[in-house]
MIVO-106133 format. One record per residue: residue in one letter; x, y, z of N, C-alpha, C, O in turn. Coordinates in steps of 0.05 Angstrom, whole numbers, plus 5000, padded with zeros to 4 digits. Last residue first. Layout:
BEGIN
aXYZXYZXYZXYZ...
END
This chain:
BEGIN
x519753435269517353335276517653295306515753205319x522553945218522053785251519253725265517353875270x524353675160521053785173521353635202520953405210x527653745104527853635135524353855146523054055140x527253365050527553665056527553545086527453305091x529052915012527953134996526953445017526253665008x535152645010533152795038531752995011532853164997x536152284955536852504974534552524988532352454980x536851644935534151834940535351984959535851864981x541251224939541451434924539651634927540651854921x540750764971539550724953539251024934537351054917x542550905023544750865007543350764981544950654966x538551285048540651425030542951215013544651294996x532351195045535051115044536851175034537151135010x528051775068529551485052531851445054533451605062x525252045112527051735117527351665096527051415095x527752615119526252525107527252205100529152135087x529252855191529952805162527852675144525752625157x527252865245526253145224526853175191526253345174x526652485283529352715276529352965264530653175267x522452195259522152305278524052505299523352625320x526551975208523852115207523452245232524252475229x530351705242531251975227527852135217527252375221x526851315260528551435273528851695255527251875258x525251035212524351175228524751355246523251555250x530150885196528751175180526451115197524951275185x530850525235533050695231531050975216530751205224x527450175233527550245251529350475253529350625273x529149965178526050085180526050225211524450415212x532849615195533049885170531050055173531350295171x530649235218532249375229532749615218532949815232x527548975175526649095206528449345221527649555230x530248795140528449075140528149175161528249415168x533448365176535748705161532048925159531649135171x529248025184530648255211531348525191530548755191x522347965172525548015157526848195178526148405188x518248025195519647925200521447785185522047545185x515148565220516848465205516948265208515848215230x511948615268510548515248512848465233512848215230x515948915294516048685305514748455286515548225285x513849515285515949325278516949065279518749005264x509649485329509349455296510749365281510049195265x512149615374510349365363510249305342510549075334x514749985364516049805372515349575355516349435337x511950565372511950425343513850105350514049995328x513450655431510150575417510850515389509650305386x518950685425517850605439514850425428514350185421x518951175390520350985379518250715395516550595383x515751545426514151535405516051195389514651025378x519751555469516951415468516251405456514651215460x524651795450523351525452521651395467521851175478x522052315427522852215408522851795416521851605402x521952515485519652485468520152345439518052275428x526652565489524652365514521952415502519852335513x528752895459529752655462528152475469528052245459x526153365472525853315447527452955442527052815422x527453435530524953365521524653255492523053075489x534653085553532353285544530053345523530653305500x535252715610534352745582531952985573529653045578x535552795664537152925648537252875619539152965605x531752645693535052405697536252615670538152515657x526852845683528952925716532152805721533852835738x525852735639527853005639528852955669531153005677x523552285645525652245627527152545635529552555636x519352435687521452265697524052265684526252255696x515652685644517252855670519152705684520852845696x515052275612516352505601517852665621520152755620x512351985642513951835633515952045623518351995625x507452275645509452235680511652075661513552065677x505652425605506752665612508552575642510052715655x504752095549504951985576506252245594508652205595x503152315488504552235498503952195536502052335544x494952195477497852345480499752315494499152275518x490651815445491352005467494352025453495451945433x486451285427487151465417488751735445487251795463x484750665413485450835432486850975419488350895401x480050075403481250355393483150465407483750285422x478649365381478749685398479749895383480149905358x476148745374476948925356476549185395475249175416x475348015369475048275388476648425373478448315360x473347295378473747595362473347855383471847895402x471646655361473546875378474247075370475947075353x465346305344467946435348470346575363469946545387x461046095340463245785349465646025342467845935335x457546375328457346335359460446275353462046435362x456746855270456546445280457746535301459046735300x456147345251455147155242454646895243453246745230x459147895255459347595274456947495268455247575284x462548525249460048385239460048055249462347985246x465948925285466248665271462448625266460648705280x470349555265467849485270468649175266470549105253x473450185286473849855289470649735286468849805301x473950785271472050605279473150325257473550285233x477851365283477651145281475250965295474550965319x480652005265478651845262479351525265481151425251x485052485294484252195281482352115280481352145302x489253085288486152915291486752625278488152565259x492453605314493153325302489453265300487653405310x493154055343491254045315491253795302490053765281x496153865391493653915396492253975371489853965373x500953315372500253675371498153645373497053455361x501452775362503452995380503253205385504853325399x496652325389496652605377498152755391497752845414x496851625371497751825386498252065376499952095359x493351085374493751275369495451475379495151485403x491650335348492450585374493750825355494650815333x487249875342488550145329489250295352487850375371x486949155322486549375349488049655328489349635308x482848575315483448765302484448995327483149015348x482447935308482948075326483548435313485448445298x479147215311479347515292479647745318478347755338x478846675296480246745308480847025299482647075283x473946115282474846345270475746505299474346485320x469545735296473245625303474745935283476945905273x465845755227466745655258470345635259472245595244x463145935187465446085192466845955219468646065231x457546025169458145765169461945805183462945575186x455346485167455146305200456846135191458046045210x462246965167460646825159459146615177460246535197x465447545191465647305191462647195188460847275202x468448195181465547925168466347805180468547885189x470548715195471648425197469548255190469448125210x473249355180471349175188472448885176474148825159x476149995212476849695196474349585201473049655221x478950535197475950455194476850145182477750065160x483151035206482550855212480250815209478750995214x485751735196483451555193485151255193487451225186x489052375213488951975203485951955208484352095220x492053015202490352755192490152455191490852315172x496453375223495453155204493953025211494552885230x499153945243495853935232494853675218492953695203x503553575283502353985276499653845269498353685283x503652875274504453175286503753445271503653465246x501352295301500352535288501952835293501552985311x502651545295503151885301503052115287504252155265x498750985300499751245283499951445300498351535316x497550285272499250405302499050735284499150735259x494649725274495149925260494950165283493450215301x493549025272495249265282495649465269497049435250x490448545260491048685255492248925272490748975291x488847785245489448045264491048295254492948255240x486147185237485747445216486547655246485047655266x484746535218484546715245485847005227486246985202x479845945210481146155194482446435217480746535231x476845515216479245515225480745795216483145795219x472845565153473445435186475845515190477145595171x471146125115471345855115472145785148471845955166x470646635109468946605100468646205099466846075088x471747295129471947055142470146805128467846785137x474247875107471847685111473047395114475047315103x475948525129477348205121475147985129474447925152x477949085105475748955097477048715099478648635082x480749755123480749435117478649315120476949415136x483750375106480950165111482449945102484249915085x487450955124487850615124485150465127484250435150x488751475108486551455117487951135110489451105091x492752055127493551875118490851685127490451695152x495752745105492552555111493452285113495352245099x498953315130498953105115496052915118494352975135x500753815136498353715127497053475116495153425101x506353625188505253835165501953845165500653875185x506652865186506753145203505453335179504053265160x506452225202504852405188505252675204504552725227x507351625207508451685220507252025196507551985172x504450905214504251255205505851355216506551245236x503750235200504850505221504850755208505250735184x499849655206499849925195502450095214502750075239x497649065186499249195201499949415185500449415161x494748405178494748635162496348835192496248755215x495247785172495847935194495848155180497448115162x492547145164491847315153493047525171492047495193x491346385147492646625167493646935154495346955136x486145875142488046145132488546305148486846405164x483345395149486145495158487545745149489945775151x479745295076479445235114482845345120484445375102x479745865037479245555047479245525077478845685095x478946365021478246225008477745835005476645664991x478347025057478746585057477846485035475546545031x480847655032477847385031480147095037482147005027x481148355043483248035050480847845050478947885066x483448845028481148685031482548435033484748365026x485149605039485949265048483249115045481149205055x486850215018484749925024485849775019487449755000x489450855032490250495028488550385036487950415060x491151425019487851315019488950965006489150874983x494152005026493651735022491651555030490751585052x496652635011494152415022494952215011496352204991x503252635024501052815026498552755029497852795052x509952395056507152365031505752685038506652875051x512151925101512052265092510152235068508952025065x511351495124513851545124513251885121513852055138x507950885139507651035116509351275127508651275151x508350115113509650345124509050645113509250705089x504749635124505049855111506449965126506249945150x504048865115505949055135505949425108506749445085x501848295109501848535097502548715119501448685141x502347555112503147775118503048095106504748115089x498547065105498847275088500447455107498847505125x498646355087498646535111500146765090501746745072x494545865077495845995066496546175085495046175105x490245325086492745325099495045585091497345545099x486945475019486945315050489645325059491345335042x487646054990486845814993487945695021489345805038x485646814989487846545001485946354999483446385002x487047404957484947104964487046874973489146794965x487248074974488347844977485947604973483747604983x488248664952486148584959487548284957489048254938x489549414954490449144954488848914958487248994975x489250034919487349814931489249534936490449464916x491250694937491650444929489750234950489050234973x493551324921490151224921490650884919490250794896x497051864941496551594936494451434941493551414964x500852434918498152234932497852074920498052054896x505452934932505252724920502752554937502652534961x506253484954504653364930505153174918505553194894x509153215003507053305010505153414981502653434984x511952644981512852894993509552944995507852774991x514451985016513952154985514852454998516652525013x514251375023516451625038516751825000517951824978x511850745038511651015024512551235033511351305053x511750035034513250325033512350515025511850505001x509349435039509249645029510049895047509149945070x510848815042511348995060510749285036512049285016x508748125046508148375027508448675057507148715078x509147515045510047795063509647975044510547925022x506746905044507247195031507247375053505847375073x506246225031506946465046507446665034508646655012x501145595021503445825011503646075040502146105060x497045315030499845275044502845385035505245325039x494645354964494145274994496745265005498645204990x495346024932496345724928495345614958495345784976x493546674934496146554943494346304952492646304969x494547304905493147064904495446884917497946904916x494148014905494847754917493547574918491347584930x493948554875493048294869493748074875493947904857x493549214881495949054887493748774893492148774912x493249904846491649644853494049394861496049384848x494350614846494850384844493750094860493550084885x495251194838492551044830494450734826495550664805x499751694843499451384843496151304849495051384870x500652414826497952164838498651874833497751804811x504552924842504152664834502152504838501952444862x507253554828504853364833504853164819505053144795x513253824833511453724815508853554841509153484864x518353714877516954114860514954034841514654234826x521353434898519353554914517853784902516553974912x523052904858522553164867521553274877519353264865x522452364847524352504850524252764853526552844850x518552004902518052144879521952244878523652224896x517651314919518751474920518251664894517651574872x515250634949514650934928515351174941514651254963x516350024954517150274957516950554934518050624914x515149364967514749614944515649794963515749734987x517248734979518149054977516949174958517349124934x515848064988516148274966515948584983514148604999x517647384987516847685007517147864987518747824969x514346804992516747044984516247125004515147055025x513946064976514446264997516246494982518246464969x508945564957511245714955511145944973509146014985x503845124965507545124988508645304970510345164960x500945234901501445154922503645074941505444934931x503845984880503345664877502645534906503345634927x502646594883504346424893502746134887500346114891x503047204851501346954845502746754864505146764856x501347854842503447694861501647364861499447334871x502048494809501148194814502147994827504547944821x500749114818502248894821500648774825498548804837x499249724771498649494776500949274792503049244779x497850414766500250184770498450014774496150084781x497550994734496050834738498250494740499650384723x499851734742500151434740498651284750497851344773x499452314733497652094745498651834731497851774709x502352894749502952594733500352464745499452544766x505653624729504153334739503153054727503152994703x512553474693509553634699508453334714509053094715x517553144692517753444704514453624701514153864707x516552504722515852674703516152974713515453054735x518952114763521152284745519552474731520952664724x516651544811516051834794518752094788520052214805x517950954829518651354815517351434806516651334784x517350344856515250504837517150814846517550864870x520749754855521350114873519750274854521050344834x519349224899518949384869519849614885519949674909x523248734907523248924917522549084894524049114874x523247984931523348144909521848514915519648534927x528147734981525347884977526148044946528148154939x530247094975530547394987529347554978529547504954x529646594969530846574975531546904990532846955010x522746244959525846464952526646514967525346504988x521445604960521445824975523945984974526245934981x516545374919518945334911518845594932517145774929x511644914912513344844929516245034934518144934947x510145254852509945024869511244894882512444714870x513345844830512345594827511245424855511845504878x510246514833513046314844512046064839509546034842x510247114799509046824807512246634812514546624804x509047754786510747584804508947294803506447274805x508248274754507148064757509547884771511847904763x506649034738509248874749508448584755507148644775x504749334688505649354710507249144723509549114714x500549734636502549614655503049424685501249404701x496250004630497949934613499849654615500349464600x490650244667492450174673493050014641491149914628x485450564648488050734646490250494650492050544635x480850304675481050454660482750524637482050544613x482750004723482349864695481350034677480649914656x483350444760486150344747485050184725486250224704x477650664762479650774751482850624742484350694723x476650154787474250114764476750404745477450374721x479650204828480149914819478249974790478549804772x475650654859479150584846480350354831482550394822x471150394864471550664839474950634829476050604807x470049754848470949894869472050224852473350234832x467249334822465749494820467349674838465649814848x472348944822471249134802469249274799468949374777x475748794875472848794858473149014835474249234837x481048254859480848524860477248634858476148554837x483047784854482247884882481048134879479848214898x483447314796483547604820482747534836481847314841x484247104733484847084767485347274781487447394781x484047314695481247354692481447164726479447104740x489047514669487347704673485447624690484647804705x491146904646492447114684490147304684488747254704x489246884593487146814623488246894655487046924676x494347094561492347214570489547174592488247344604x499847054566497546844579495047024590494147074612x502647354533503447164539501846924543501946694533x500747834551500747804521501347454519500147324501x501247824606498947794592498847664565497547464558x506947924610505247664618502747594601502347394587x507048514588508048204571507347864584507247654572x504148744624502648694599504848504578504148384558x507848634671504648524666503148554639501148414633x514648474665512348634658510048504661509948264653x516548014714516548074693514748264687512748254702x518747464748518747674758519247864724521447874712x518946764769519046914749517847254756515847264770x521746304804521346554803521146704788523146844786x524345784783521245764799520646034799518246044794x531045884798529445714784526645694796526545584818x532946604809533646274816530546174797528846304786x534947164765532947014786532846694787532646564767x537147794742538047414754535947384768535047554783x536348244698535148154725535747874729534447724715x537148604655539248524669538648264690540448114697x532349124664534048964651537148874666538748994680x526849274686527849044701530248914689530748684694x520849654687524149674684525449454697525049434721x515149934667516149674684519249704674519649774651x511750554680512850354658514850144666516850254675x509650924710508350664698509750524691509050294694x514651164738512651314727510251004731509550904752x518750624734518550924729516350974726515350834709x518750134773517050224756517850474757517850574779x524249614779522949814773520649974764520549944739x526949034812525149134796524049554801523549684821x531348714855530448894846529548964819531348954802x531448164897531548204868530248454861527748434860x535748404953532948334938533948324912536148404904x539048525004539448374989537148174979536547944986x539448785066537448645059537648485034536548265037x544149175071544148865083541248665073541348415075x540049725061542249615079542649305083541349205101x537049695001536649665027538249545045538149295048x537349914950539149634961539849824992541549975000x533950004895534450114923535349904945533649754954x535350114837535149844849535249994883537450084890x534250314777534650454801533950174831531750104839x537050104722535049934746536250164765538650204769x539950604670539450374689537150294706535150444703x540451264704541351174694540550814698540350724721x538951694744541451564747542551294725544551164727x534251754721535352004737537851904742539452084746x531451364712530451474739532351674745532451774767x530251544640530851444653531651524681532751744681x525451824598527751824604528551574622527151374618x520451724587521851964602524051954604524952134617x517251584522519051554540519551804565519052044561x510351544518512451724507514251674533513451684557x505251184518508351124530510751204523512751064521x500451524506502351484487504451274494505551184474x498351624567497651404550499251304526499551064522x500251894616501751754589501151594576502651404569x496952424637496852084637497951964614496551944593x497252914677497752794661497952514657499152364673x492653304726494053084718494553014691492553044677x489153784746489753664718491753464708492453464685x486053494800487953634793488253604762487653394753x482053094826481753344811483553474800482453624784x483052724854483552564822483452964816484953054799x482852824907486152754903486152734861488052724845x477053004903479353254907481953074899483253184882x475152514902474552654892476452904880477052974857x476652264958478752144929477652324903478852294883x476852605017475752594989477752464962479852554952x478752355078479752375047477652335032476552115031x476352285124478052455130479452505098481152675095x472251815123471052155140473652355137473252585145x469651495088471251775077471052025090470452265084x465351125109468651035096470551285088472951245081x460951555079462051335096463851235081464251215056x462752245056461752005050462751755068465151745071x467152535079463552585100462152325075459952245083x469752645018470152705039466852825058465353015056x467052314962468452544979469052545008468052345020x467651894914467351904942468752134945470952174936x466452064843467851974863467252024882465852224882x460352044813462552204820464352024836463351804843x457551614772457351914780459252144794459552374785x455951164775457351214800456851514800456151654819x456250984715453550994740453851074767451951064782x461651124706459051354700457551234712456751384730x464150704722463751024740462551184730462151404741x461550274698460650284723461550544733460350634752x462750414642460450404651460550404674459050584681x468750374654468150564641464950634659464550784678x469349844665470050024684468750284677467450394695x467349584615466049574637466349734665464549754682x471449794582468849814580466949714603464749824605x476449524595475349804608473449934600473250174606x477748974598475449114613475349354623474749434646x480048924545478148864539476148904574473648884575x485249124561483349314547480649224540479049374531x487648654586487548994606485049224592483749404603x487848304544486748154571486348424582484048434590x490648574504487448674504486048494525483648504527x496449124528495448804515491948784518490648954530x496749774502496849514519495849254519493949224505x497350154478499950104479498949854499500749744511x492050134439494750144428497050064443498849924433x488750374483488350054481490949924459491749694460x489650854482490950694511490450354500491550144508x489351024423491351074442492350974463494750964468x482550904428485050744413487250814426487550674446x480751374469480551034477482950874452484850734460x480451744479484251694479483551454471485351304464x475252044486477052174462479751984457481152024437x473751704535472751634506474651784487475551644469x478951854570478051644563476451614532477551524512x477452344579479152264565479351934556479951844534x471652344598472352424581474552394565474252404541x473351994650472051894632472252084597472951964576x476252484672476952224666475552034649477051904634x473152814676474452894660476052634651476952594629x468652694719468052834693471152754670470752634648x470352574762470852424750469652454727469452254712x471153104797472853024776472752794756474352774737x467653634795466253364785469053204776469453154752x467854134838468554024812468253724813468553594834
END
């Protein structure tokens, strides 16, 4: 089946309908999105390059619902800002139900504005036309299709917050859903955050699709932490593009966590946009059942002095699925560039599989670069030592696997997340389902891993 048949189709029959509920900086390019996936023809499948382990073909196929109307749902189920107040961490919390941006009540210090994206727009309509994002990208050409909404962050000039702003994207609809999300994250020149997303479904008994794009721009000699979350269920999938531009002296942090789900399919692009840019992309999986979890990055090098590293760490248990596929540009004119990329692996069950190819492209001498792989199975003399002192296997396998995700953790660098994050990990590799319980989201089921 041809899914991107049907999308477009709705599309032309809905087109007043979606351009009704949203500002026209969002509606004036989905005529161009439009055109470029009909010249496209279908979506990427699975054995298309870049797609050795996720067809996005199969994740759009389902009959999904798409709220173009913005017929209410209600509210997350509790009523209010579902605010997930992450042990000791203390954020400005924001909501997206479904699509729809939720934030009443919200304090924020002076320089931080944190607000719907189609009331930005309406507001200032030229925000539209600053990106990172390509638009010839199928997913990025489907969210400007469909997207309404969504969430916009800008921090002023010089101004460093004070504690991380934290989106928590839900899903509540009682039939399946395709939501189309958007974040925007604008930092001025010298400003400093950190931002939290976290996607969570409320139920384990519906299908869910997040199609979502994440738009980092960031000021010379600005900072950003961008930690993304995802602890779903096994029909719930996630199709998201992030894509970053930095000006001179800027440094980007991006940290994924990926927890439980079903497929997921995360691109990373990251562009220099000046001399000195610091750039660290970082991955952890943690994937049992049938689960997929495919991570590409794309980080071009495109000015001096610029250094760019990456980590992306994953454990595989029963029958799941990873992919890895990073590439790295660097430009001739690109000197004094500092590019490191590495992926390790580890398969807890003999049906586990991974795919991974590290690639660099090098285009000027005057650099430093190196990219690997490694892929294998727990340490069996480390294992036979842990039981001879009387730890038993499911323990002494539990910390080594803690063990090898260490590193990754370390990419934090917010301790309380850190530390919190080390905890549902823990309980993930326990067999619970890591969300946080004091943010209200029950164990949607236990799966010994």
């Amino acid at each position: 089946m041809n899914a991107l048949t049907q999308y477009l189709t709705l599309y032309r029959d809905c087109r007043a309908t979606i351009d009704a509920h949203a500002p026209d900086a969002l509606n004036r390019r989905r005529e161009a999105a439009f055109s470029r996936l009909e010249s496209l023809g279908r979506l990427p499948e699975r054995g298309d390059e870049g797609f050795e382990k996720v067809s996005v073909n199969d994740m759009f196929a389902p009959d999904f619902g798409i709220n173009i109307a913005r017929v209410p749902f209600g509210d997350d189920g509790r009523g209010g800002v579902h605010g997930c107040d992450i042990p000791n961490v203390g954020t400005y919390p924001v909501t997206v139900v479904n699509d729809a941006f939720r934030a009443p009540g919200l304090k924020l210090p002076g320089g931080l504005e944190v607000k719907s994206l189609a009331e930005a727009l309406k507001e200032n309509p030229a925000l539209a036309d600053v990106s990172a994002l390509d638009r010839g990208n199928p997913l990025v050409a489907l969210n400007d299709l469909f997207v309404q909404d969504g969430v916009y962050i800008h921090v002023d000039a010089g101004v460093r917050v004070d504690r991380p702003v934290q989106i928590l994207s839900l899903f509540n609809a009682s039939q399946p859903l395709m939501a189309a999300r958007r974040i925007v994250v604008h930092l001025e020149r010298g400003a400093s955050l950190s931002v939290i997303a976290c996607d969570h479904p409320r139920t384990a008994e519906v299908d869910y699709l997040s199609c979502r794009t994440v738009d980092l721009l960031l000021g010379a000699d600005s900072q950003l932490d961008f930690y993304d979350l995802e602890e779903a269920t096994p029909r719930c999938s996630r199709a998201s593009v992030t894509a970053s531009a930095q000006e001179a002296g800027s440094r980007l942090n991006v940290m994924s966590v990926t927890l439980d789900g079903g497929v997921t399919r995360n691109e990373y692009y990251a562009a220099h946009r000046g001399d000195g840019c610091s750039t660290s992309l970082g991955g952890l999986v943690i994937a049992g059942g049938a689960q997929v979890v495919d991570n590409a990055t794309f980080v071009t090098h495109d000015c001096e002095h610029g250094t760019s590293d990456q980590l992306f760490k994953y454990v595989l248990f029963d029958s799941a699925q990873g992919a890895f596929e990073g590439l790295v540009t660097v430009a001739p004119h690109a000197r004094f560039t500092d590019a490191s990329q590495s992926n390790r692996n580890l398969l807890a069950s003999p049906s586990a599989r991974m795919h991974a190819m590290p690639q660099l492209i090098i285009n000027c001498d005057d650099v430093k670069a190196s990219h690997g792989s490694a892929t294998g199975q727990l340490d069996s003399e480390a294992l036979f030592y842990m039981r001879s002192r009387g730890i038993p296997l499911a323990e002494a396998r539990t910390m080594l696997i803690s063990a090898f995700m260490a590193e990754g953790l370390d990419r934090i660098h917010h301790e309380p997340l850190r530390q919190t994050l080390r905890m549902l990990l823990d309980r993930r590799l326990h067999g619970c389902s890591a969300s946080c319980e004091s943010c209200g989201i029950e164990p949607l089921r236990r799966r010994q891993v």
